[in-house]
C-alpha positions as CSV (number, residue, x, y, z in Angstrom):
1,X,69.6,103.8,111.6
2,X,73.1,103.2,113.5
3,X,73.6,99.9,115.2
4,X,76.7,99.1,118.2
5,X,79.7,96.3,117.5
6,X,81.5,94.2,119.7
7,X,84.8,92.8,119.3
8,X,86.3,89.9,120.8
9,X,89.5,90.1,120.2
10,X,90.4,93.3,119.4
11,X,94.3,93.2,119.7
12,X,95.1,90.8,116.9
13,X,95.7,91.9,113.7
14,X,92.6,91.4,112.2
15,X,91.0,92.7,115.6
16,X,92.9,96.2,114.7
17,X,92.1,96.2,111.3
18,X,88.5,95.9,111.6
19,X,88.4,98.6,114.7
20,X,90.2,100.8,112.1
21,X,87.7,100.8,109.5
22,X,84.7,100.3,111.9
23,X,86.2,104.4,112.5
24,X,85.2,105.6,109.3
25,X,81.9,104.0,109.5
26,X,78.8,106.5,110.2
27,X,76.3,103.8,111.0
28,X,77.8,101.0,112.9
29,X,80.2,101.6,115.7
30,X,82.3,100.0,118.3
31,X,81.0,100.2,121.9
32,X,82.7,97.0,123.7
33,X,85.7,95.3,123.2
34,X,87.2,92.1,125.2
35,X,90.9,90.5,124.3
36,X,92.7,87.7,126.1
37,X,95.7,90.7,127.4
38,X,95.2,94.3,128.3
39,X,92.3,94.0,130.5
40,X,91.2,97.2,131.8
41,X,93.6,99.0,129.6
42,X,91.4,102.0,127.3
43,X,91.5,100.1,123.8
44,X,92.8,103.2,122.4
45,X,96.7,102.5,124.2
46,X,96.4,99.7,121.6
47,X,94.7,101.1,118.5
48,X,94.8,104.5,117.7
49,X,91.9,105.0,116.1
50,X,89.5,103.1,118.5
51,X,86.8,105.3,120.4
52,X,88.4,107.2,123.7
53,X,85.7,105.5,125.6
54,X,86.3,101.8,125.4
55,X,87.9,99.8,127.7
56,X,89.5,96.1,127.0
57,X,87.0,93.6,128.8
58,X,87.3,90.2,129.5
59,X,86.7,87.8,126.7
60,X,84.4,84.8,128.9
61,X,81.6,84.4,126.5
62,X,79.4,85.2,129.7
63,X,81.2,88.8,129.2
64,X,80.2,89.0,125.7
65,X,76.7,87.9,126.5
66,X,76.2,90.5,128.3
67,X,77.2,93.0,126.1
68,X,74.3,95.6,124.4
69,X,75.3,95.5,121.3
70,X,73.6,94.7,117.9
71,X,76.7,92.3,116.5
72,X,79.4,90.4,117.8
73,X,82.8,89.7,115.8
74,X,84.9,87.1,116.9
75,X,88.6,87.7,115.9
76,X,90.1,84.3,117.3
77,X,92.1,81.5,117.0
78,X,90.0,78.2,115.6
79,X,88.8,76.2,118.1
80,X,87.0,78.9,120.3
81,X,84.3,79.7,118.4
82,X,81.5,77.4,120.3
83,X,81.0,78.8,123.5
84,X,80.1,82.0,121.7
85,X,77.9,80.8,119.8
86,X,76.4,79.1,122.9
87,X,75.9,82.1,124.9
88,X,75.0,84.5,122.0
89,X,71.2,83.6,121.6
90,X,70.4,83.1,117.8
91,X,68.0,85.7,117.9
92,X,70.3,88.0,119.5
93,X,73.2,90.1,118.0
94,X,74.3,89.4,114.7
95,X,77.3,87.0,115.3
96,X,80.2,87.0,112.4
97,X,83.2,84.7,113.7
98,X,86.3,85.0,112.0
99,X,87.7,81.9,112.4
100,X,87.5,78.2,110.5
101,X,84.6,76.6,113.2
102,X,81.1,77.0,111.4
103,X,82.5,77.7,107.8
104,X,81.2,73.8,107.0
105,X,78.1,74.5,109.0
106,X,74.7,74.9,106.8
107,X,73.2,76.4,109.6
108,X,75.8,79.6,109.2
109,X,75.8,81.5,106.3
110,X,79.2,81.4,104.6
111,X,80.3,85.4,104.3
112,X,81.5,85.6,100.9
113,X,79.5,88.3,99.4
114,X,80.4,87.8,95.5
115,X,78.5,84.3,95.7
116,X,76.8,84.0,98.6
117,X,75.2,87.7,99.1
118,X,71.6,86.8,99.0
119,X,72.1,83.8,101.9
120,X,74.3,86.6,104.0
121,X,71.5,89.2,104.0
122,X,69.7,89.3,107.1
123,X,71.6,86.6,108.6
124,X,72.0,85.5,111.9
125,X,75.2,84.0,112.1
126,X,78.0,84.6,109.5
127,X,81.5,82.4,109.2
128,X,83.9,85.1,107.5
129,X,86.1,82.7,104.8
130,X,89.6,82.4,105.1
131,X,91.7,84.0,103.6
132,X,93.9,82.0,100.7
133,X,90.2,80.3,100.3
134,X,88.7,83.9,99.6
135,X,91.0,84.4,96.7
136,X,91.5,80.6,95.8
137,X,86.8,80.3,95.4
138,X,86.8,84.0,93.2
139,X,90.0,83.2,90.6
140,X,88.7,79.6,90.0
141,X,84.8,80.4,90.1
142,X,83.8,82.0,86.5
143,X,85.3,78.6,85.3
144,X,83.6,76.2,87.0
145,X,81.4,74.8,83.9
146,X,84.5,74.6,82.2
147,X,87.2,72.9,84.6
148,X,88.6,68.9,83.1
149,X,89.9,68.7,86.6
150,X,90.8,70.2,89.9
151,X,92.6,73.4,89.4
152,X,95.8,73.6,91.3
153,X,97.1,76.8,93.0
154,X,100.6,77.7,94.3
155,X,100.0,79.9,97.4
156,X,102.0,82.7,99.3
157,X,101.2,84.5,102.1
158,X,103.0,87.5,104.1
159,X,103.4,86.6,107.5
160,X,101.0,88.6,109.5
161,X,98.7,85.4,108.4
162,X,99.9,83.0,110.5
163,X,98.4,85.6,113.7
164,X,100.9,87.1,116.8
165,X,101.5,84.0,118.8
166,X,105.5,83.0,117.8
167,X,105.9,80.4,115.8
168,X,108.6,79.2,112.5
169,X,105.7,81.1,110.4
170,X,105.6,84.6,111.7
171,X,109.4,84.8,112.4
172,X,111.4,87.5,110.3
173,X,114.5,85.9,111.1
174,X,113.4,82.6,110.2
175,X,112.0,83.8,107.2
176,X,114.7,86.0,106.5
177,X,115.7,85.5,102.7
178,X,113.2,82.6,102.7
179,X,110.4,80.8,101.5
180,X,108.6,78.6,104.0
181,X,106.2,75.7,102.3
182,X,104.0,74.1,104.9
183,X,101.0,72.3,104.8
184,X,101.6,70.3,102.2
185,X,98.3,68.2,101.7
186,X,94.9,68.9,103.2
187,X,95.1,72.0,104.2
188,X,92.0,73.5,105.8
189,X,91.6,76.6,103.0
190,X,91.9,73.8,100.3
191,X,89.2,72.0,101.8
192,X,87.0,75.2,101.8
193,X,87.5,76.2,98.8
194,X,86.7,72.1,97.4
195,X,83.7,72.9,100.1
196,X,82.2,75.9,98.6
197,X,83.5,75.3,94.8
198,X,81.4,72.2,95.2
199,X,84.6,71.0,92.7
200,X,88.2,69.4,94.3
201,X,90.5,72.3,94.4
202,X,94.8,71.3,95.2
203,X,96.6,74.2,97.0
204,X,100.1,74.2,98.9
205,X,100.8,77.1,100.9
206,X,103.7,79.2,101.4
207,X,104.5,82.0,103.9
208,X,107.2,84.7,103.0
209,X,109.1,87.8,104.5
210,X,106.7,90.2,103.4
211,X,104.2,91.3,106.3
212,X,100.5,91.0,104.7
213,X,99.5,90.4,101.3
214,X,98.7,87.1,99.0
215,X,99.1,86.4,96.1
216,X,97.9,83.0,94.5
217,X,99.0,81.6,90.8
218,X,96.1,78.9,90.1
219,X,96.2,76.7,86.9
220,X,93.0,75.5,85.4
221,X,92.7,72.2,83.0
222,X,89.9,73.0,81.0
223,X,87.5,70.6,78.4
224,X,87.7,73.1,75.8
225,X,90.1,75.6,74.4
226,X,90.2,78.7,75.2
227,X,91.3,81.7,73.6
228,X,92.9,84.6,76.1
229,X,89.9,87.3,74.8
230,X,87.4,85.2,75.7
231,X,89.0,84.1,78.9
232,X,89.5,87.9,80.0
233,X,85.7,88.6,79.1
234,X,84.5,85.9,81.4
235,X,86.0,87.3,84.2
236,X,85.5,90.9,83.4
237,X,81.4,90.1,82.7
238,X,82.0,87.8,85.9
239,X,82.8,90.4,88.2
240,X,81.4,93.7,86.7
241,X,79.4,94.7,89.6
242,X,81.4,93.9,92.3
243,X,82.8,96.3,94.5
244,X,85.5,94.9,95.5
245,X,87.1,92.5,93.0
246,X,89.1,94.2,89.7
247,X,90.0,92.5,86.9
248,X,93.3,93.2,84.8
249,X,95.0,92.1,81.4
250,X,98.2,92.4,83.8
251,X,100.1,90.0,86.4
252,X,99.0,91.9,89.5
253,X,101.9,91.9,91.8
254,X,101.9,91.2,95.9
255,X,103.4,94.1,96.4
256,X,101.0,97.0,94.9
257,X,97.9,94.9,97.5
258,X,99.1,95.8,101.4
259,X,96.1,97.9,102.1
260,X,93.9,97.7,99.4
261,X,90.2,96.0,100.2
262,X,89.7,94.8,96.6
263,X,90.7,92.0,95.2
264,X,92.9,91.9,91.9
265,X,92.6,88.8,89.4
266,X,94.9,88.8,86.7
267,X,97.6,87.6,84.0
268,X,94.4,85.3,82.9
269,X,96.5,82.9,79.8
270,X,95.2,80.4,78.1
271,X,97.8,77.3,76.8
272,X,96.2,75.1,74.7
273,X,93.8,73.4,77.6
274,X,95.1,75.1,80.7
275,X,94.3,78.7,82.0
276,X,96.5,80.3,84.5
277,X,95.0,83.0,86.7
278,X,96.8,85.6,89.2
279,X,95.1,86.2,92.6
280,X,96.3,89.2,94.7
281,X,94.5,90.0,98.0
282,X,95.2,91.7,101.1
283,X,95.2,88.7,104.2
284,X,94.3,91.3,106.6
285,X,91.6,92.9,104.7
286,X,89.6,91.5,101.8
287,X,90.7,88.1,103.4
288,X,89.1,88.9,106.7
289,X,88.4,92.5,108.4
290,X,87.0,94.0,105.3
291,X,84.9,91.2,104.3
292,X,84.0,90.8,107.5
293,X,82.6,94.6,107.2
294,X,80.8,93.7,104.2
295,X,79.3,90.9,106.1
296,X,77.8,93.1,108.7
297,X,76.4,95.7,106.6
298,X,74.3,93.1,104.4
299,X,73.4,91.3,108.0
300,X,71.9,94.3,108.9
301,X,70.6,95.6,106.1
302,X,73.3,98.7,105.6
303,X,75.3,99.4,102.1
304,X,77.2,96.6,101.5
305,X,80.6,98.9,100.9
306,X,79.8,101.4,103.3
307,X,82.8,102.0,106.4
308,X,85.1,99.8,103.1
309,X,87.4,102.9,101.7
310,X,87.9,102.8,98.0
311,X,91.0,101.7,96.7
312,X,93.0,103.9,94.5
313,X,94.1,103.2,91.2
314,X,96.8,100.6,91.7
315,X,100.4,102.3,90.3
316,X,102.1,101.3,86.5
317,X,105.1,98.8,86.8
């Protein structure tokens, strides 16, 4: 059975990610598109790979409503979400926002597959995580029963995360030869994370010259020692069956993860009381239009990896 997309938003990063691999999918397809610049313009003078046949709409949520389509994504800035929401009835289209709004929301299932799968099939109404809280929720998770404390994790992110309008964040110049911190307490992916770890979680975030990519270093006080074999078994036993998470002896490294749709967990050291885990993930991808996919295939009852290429071996040092 094939079932029709809509995508608000479609000229943002994440927008053309998720058009891009919506391309290669045989049972779900992109029919409508809407995006606040462009209107009237053939989606395809934007993205390549989009269907010849689409043409940029407005993005009114009376628009959207409108559309005859069997999901929605919402590719948008926070804040926006709502009126959506409000004109998509709940038993209409599936409705998967992108954004932070409904990620604290009961009533929304929280989209990430690897703990949440069973809530996310058949939903209604996904929230896609963020991305740092994506990677931050999976490298902390298969120690939970063991933490002493809240783990803390040093954060950097290329800066296609901080989205297309200008700003200090998404400046190469700015960022030329530079490491930007920012958001030095409270920020919204640590309080996701705390959220959905039901356990505090401390994370400062950094953006650097890179374009996409994350990488996360997380250290974990523990009540026990640990030694590093049975550290690396919990993870490996952890995540086994997941399709997109690998586990590795080595430090994964930011630079082998711009375009992959996995994520890599690695180094995984054990001092004394303390573990120190590496978390690589594409922002772009595995932190939002490829989990996102995932999302929409359990929502409506497809293969959960199906339209999600499969990642090549990653290359030696």
């Amino acid at each position: 059975m094939s079932f029709t997309l809509g995508l608000v938003g479609a000229r943002g990063h994440v927008g053309g990610e998720l058009a891009r691999l919506l391309a290669g999918h045989d049972d779900l397809r992109l029919t409508r598109a809407a995006s606040r610049q462009g209107v009237g313009d053939p989606l395809r003078a934007h993205l390549t790979d989009a269907p010849a046949d689409i043409v940029l709409e407005d993005m009114s949520p009376e628009t959207v409503a409108s559309w005859p389509v069997d999901a929605v994504v919402l590719a948008l800035p926070n804040g926006l979400a709502a009126a959506y929401a409000d004109a998509l009835d709940a038993r209409g289209p599936v409705l998967v926002d992108l954004s932070a709004d409904y990620r604290f929301d009961p009533a929304w299932a929280y989209g990430l597959p690897e703990r949440h799968r069973a809530q996310i099939r058949g939903a209604r109404r996904i929230a896609n995580p963020g991305c740092y809280a994506t990677g931050i929720q999976l490298g902390v998770a298969p120690l939970l029963e063991l933490l002493a404390g809240p783990p803390q994790a040093f954060g950097v992110s290329g800066y296609s995360g901080a989205g297309t309008t200008p700003s200090p964040r998404n400046d190469p110049e700015r960022l030329r030869d530079n490491l930007m911190p920012y958001a030095l307490t409270g920020h919204l992916h640590e309080r996701e994370a705390s959220h959905h770890l039901g356990h505090a979680v401390r994370f400062v975030p950094h953006v650097a010259p890179f374009f996409r990519g994350i990488t996360l270093t997380i250290t974990l006080p523990l009540a026990r020692s640990l030694e590093r074999a049975e550290l690396l078994e919990r993870y490996r036993s952890v995540y086994a069956d997941e399709p997109l998470v690998r586990v590795t002896s080595d430090i994964p490294e930011v630079r082998d993860v711009a375009g992959r749709h996995d994520v890599t967990i690695g180094g995984l050291h054990v001092d004394d009381r303390h573990a120190v885990v590496v978390v690589t993930l594409d922002n772009l991808l595995k932190g939002a239009a490829s989990q996102a996919l995932q999302n929409l295939n359990l929502a409506l009852g497809l293969p959960e990896r199906q339209g999600v290429p499969r990642d090549p071996e990653p290359a030696g040092p």
